[in-house]
C-alpha positions in Angstrom: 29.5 19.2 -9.0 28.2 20.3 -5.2 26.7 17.2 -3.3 23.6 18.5 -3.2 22.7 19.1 -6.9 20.6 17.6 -9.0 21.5 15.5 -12.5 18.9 16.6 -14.1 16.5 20.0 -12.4 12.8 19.6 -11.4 11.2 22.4 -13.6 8.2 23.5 -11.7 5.6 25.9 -12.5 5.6 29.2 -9.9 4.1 32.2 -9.1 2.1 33.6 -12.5 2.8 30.7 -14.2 6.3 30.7 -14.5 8.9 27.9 -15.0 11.4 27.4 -12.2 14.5 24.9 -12.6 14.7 23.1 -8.8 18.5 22.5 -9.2 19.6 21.7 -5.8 18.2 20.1 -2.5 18.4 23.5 -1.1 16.4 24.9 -3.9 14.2 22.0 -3.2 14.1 22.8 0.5 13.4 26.1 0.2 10.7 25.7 -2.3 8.6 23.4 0.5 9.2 25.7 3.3 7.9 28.6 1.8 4.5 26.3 0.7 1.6 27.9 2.4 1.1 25.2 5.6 -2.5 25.0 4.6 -1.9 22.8 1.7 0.9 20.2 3.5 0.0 17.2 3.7 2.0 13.9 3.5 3.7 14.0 0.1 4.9 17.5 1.3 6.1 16.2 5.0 7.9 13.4 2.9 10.0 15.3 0.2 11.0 18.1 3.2 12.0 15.5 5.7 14.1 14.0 2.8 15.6 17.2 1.3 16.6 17.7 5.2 18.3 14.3 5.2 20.6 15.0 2.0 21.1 18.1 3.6 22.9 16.6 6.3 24.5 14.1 4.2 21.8 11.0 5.5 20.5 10.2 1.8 21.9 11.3 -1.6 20.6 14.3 -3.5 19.1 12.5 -6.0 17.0 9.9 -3.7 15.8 13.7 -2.4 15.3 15.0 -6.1 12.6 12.2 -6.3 10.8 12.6 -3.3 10.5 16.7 -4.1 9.5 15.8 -7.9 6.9 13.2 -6.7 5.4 15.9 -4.1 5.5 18.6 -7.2 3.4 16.3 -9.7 1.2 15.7 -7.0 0.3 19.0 -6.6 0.5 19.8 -10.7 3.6 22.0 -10.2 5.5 20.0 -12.9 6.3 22.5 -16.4 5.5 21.0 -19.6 8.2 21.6 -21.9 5.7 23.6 -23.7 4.7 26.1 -20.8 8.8 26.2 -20.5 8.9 27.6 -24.0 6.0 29.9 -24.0 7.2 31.7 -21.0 10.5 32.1 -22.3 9.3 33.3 -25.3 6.9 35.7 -23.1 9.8 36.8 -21.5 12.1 37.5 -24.5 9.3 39.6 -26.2 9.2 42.1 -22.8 13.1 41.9 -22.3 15.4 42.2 -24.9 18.2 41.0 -22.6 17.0 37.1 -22.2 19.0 34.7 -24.3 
């Protein structure tokens, strides 16, 4: 396994409503840069300026997984196993292809 994954992935809710598996610190990373700068505040300064250490080998990936999955229940980013289902089912239903 890479350094920098994740034991276990940080699903998170994105874009329409979607559930995303955060399976990395650079996953992780790159889902807090791209948050709009109008809604960082401290949780979101925190989990970047750890994902940043792991990425440079500072902290372990998983002491960064916990900072990122603290920031994403603050902000109600967290998938419910539920919504997890229901968009794969969504999903399924409009391509044939998805497992």
């Amino acid at each position: 396994m890479k350094p920098d994954m994740f034991r276990q992935p940080v699903s998170i809710m994105v874009g329409l409503g979607f559930p995303a598996e955060v399976r990395s610190v650079m996953d992780a990373y790159r889902h807090l840069v791209e948050w709009p700068p109008s809604q960082r505040n401290s949780a979101h300064s925190v989990a970047l300026k750890a994902c940043s250490a792991a990425l440079r080998g500072e902290i372990e990936a998983e002491t960064a997984r916990g900072f990122f999955a603290a920031f994403a229940e603050k902000h109600d980013l967290i998938a419910s196993e539920t919504n997890s289902i229901a968009a794969w089912r969504w999903r399924r239903d409009k391509d044939p292809h998805v497992l």
